[in-house]
C-alpha positions in Angstrom: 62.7 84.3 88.1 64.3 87.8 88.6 64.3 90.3 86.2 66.5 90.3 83.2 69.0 92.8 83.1 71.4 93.4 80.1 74.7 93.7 81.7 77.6 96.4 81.1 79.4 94.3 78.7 83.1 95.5 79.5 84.2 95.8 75.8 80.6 98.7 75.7 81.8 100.3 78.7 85.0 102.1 78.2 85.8 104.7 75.6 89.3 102.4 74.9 91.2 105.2 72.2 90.7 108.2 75.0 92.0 106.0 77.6 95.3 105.3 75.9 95.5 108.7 74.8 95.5 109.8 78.4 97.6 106.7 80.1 99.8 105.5 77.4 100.8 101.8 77.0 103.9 100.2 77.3 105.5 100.8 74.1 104.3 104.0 73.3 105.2 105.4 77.1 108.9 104.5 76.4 109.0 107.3 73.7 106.1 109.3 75.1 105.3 110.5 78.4 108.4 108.6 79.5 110.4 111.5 78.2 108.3 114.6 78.8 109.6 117.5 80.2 109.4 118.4 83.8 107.1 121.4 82.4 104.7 119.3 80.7 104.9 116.9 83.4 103.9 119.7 86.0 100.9 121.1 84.0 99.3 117.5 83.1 99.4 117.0 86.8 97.8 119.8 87.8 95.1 119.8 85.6 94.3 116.0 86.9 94.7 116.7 90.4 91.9 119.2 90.0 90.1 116.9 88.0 90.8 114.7 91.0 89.9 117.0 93.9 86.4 117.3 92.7 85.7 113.9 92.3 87.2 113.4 95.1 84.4 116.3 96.6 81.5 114.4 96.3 82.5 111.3 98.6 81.9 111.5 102.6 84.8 110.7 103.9 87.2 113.4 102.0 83.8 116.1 103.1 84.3 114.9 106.3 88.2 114.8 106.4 88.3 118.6 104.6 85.3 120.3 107.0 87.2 119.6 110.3 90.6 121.1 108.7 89.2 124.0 106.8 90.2 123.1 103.3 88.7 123.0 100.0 88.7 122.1 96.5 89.3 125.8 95.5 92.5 126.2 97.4 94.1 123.9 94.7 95.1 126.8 92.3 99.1 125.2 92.0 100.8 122.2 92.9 102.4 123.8 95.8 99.0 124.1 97.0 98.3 120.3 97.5 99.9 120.4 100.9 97.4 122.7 102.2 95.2 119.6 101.8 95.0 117.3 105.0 96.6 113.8 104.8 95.3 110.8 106.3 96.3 107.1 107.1 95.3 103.8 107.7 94.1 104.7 110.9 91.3 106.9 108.8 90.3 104.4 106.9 89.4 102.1 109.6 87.3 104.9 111.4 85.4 105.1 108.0 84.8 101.4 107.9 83.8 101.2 111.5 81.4 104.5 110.3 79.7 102.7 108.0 80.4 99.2 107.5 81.6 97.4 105.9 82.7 99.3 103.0 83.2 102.4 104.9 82.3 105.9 103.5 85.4 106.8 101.2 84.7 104.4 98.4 83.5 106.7 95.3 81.1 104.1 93.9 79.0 101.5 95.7 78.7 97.3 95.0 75.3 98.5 93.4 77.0 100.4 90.7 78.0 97.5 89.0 74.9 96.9 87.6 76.1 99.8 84.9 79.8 99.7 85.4 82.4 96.9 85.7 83.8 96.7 88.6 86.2 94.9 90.7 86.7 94.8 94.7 89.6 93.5 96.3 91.0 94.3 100.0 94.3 94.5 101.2 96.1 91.4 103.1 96.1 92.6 106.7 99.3 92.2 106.8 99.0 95.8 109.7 95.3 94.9 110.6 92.3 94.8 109.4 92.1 94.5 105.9 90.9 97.6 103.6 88.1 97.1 100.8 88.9 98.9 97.9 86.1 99.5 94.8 87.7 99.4 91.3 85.9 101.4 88.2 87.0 99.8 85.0 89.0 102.7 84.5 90.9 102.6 87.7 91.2 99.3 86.7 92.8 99.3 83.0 94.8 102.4 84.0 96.6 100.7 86.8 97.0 98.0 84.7 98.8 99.8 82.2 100.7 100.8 85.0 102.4 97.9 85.6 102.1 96.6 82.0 104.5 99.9 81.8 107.3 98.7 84.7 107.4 94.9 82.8 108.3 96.5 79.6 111.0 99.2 81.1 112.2 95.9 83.1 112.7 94.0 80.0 109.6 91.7 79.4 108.8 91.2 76.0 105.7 90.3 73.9 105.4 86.1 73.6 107.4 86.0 76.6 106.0 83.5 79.3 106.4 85.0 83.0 105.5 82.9 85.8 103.3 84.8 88.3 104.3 83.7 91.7 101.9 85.9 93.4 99.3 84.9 96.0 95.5 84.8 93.7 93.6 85.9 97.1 91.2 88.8 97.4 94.6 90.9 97.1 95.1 92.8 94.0 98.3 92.7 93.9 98.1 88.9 91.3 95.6 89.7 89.3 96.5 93.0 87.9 99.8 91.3 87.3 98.2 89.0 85.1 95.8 91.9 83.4 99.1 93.4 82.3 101.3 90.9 80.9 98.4 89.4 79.6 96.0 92.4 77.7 98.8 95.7 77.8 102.0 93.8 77.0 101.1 90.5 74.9 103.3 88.2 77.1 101.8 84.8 78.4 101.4 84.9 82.0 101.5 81.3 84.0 99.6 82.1 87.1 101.0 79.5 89.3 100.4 81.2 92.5 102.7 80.7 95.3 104.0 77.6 96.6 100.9 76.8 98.5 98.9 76.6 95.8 101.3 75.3 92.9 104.2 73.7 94.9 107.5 75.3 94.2 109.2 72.8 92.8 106.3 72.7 90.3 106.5 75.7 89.3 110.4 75.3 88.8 109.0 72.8 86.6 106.8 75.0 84.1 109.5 77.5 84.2 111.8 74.7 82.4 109.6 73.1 80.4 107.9 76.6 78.9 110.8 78.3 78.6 110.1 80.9 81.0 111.8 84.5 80.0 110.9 85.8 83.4 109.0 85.1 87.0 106.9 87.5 89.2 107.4 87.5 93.2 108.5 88.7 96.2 112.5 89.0 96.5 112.0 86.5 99.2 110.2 84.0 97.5 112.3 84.2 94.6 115.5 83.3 96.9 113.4 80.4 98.1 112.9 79.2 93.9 116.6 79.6 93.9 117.0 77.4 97.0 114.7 74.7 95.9 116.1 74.9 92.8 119.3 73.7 93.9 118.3 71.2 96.3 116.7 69.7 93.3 119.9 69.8 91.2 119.3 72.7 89.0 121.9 75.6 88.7 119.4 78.9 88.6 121.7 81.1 86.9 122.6 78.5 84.1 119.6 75.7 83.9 116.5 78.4 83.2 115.7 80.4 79.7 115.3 83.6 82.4 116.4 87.2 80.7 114.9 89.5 84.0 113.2 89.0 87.0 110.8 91.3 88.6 110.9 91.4 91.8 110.1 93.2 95.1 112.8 94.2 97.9 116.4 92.7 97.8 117.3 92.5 94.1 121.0 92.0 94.3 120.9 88.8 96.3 118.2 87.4 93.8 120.3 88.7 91.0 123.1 86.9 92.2 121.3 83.8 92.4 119.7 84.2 88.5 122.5 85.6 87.2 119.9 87.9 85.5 119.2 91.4 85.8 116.5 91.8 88.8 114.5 94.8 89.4 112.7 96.7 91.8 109.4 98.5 92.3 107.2 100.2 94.5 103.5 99.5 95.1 100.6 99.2 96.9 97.1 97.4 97.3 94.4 100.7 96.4 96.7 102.2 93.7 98.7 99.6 92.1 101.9 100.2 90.4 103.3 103.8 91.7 107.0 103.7 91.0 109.4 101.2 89.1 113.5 100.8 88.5 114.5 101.3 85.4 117.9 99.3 83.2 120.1 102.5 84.9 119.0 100.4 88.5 119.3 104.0 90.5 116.1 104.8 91.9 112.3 104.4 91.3 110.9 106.1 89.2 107.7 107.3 89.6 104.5 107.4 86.8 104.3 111.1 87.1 101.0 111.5 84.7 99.0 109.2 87.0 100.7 110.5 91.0 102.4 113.1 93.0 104.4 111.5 95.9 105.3 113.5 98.9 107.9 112.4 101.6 106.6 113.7 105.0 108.0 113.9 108.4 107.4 111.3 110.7 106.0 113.3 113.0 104.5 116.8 112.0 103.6 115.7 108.7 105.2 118.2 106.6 107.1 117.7 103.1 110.6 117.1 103.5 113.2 117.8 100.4 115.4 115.4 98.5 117.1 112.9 100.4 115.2 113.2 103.7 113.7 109.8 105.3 110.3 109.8 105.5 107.0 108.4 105.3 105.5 108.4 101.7 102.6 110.3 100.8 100.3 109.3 97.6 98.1 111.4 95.7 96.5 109.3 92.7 95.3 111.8 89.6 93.4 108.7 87.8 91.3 107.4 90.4 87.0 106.9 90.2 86.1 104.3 92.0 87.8 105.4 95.3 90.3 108.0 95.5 93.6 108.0 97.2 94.8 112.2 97.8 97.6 112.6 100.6 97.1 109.3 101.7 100.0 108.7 104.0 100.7 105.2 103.8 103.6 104.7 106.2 105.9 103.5 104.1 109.4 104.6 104.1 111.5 106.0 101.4 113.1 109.6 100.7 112.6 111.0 97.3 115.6 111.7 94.7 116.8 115.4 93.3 115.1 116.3 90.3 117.6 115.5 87.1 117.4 113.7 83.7 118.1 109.8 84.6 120.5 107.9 82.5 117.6 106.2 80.6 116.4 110.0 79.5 113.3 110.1 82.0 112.6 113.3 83.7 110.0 112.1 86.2 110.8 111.5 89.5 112.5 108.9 91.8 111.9 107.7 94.9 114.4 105.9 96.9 113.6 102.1 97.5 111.0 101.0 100.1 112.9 101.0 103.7 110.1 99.6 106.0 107.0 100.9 107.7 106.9 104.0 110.1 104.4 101.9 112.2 106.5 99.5 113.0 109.3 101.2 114.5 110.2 100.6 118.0 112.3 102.8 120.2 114.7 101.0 122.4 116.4 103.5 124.9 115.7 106.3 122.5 116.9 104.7 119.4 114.5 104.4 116.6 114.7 100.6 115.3 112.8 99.4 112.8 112.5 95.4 111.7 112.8 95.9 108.1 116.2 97.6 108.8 117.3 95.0 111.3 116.8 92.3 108.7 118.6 94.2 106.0 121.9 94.6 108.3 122.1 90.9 108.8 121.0 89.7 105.1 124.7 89.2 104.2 125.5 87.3 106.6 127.3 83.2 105.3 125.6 81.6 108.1 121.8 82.7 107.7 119.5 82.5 104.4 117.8 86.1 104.9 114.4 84.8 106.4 113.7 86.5 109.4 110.8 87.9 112.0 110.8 90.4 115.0 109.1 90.8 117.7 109.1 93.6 120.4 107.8 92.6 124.2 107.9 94.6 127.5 110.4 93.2 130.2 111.0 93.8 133.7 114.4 92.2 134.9 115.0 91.8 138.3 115.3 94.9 140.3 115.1 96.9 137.2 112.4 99.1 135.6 110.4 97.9 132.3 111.5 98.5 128.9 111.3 96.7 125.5 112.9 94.4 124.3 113.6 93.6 120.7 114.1 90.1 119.1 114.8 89.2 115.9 114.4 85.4 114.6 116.6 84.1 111.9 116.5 80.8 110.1 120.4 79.4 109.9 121.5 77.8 107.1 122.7 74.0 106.8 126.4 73.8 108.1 126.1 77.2 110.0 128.5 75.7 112.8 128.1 76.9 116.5 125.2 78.1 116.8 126.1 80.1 120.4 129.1 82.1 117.8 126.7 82.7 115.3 124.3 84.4 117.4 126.6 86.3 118.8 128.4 87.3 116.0 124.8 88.5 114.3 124.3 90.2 117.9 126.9 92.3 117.6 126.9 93.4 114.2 123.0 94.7 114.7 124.3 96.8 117.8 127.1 98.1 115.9 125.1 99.1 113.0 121.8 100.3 115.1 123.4 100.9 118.6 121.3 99.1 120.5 120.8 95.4 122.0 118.6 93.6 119.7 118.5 89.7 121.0 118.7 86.8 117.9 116.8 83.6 118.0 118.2 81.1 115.5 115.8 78.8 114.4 116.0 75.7 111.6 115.6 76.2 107.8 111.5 77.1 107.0 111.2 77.4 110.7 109.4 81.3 110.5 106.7 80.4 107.7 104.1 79.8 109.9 105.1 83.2 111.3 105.8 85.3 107.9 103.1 83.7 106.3 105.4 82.6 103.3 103.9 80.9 100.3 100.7 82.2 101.3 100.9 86.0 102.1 101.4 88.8 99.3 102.5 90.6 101.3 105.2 88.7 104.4 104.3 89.3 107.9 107.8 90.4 109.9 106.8 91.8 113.1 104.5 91.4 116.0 103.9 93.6 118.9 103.8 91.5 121.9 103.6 94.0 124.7 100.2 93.4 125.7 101.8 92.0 129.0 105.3 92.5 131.4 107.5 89.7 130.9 
């Protein structure tokens, strides 16, 4: 028999009144640090991200990462200071992990320190390669669900409300800490149904009915497919549901349209949760200012751009233990807002909403084209339902020199009429709007799930490179 070992009982292990004092709540954020000044906002943060930067000091990868570019925890004296520190990206990360498998060397505590501590590990979904491990402290943990028990409650979830959570349950955080914060920070009743390849949709159209669901959890594009199904089983889903918001991720209007609800947006990520979230005034994100600082960087040289530039987001995490996340460029793109009071009374920050991945753009004849952007120009169009997947390849016509090629795939919708117009019609309102020849491949309704992985992805897959070979 092995030894016996009194565990870290989770209720023993977390001092509970000085981590709500610190990260408030849900209802006591909406008149507390929701409304601080951006004074007090500025002097919290740098106090964490000091706190922060020695933690931060003690794990291999950020020694490593700080050596080779001169920097140190003493030249954080101001916020301005923070972009002397280096950034890094996923790219790094997998360096680390191939370093020192497979955790790699920038977790801040190891599996074996859960013998003391709780702790949680869940990795990314791969959707841009390999997936990332990530170690959760309890702290990490309760704080980041706070987080998001904080954009439910500004997006009008309400204690005893039942949400269903139409997330993927997979070693992808993104699920469970959904659940931790309806259920435990916000005292609504979360129905973790999973996504349709786990609890079929029409299932979980179902339980919505029969509960009396006040809300549902999801991708914007899943959410359009609930609407869809719920038609084709007779339902109308802006007048046959108990729904009062939906929260959802990416095209709000469309699936606000189909609710007849309001629908909001957020912004987050698998290491750090919930960074920024819309509020009722539906202009901008904004951003949890006492637990980040986000930076929008050039593409290309890295450096901080001002309000209303497009850029790649940058996230520095002031609450992290169990790994840390400081000027993590995560290659998402957004631009940040000017700084003024919103309509809702909040001074922190917005960020603009999430406009696709820098790693994914493709330059066709020295235009920058990227797939999230493609799909967004065409999402209006009557004869398509918004599903779509591109991929890039390298062609060599006849008598010509190579060069890529774009393609975007769309699924067409029953009744669509000639298919040979429609294409065209959705080829030349891509090259209107990007100025560039992007070739469309229609395909039948559910015809790209195999390729997005939707119903089973948290995250959907929408581009492939394909230029291994000349076609």
């Amino acid at each position: 028999m092995r030894e016996q070992i009194r565990p870290p009982y989770y209720h023993e292990t977390l001092d509970w009144k000085h981590l709500t004092a610190e990260y408030e709540p849900p209802f006591e954020f909406m008149t507390g640090a929701r409304l601080w000044s951006p004074e007090r906002i500025a002097e919290v943060q740098l106090a964490r991200l000091q706190a922060a930067v020695q933690r931060a000091s003690e794990v291999p990868f950020y020694q490593k990462l700080w050596s080779e570019n001169g920097f140190t925890p003493s030249d954080i004296r101001s916020l301005d200071d923070l972009k002397r520190m280096p950034s890094y990206t996923i790219d790094d990360i997998r360096d680390s992990i191939e370093r020192k498998p497979p955790m790699g060397d920038y977790q801040g505590l190891g599996l074996e320190d859960g013998a003391h501590t709780p702790l949680r590990l869940y990795t990314s979904g791969g959707t841009t390669g390999t997936p990332r491990p990530t170690i959760y402290s309890q702290w990490d943990r309760e704080v980041g669900a706070i987080l998001s028990a904080r954009t439910f409650y500004m997006q009008g979830v309400r204690p005893g409300d039942a949400v269903i959570n139409a997330w993927a349950y997979s070693t992808h955080n993104a699920a469970w800490i959904m659940d931790h914060a309806l259920w435990q920070w916000l005292g609504a009743i979360p129905i973790t149904t999973s996504t349709g390849n786990v609890t079929p949709t029409e299932k979980q159209i179902e339980f919505a009915r029969l509960y009396g669901a006040a809300s549902i959890t999801a991708t914007s594009d899943y959410l359009l497919h609930i609407a869809d199904t719920a038609r084709r089983m007779g339902l109308d889903p802006a007048k046959d549901f108990n729904f009062k918001t939906i929260l959802s991720f990416g095209d709000t209007k469309a699936v606000e349209e189909a609710f007849g609800v309001p629908t909001y947006d957020s912004y987050a990520f698998h290491e750090v949760q919930y960074v920024a979230a819309e509020c009722e005034a539906k202009d901008g994100l904004h951003i949890f200012e006492d637990a980040f600082i986000i930076e929008i960087v050039d593409f290309e040289t890295g450096e901080p751009l001002p309000p209303g530039h497009k850029g790649n987001i940058v996230v520095t995490a002031l609450y992290k233990t169990g790994t840390s996340q400081l000027r993590y460029n995560i290659q998402d793109i957004s631009a940040s807002y000017e700084l003024a009071q919103c309509a809702c009374g909040s001074w922190h920050k917005k960020l603009d909403y999430f406009q696709g991945r820098s790693d994914t753009m493709v330059k066709l004849r020295g235009v920058n084209v990227w797939p999230e952007a493609c799909g967004k120009i065409i999402s209006g169009h009557p004869g398509i339902n918004g599903e779509y997947y591109c991929y890039v390849e390298r062609v060599q016509p006849d008598g010509k020199p190579a060069r890529d090629e774009m393609t975007i795939m769309v699924e067409r919708v029953d009744g669509a009429g000639d298919s040979d117009r429609l294409r065209e019609e959705l080829a030349q309102l891509l090259k209107q709007k990007t100025g560039v020849a992007i070739g469309v491949e229609l395909v039948e309704r559910d015809g790209l799930r195999e390729l997005t992985g939707h119903g089973h992805r948290a995250k959907l897959k929408r581009f492939e490179d394909r230029r291994g070979s000349i076609r």
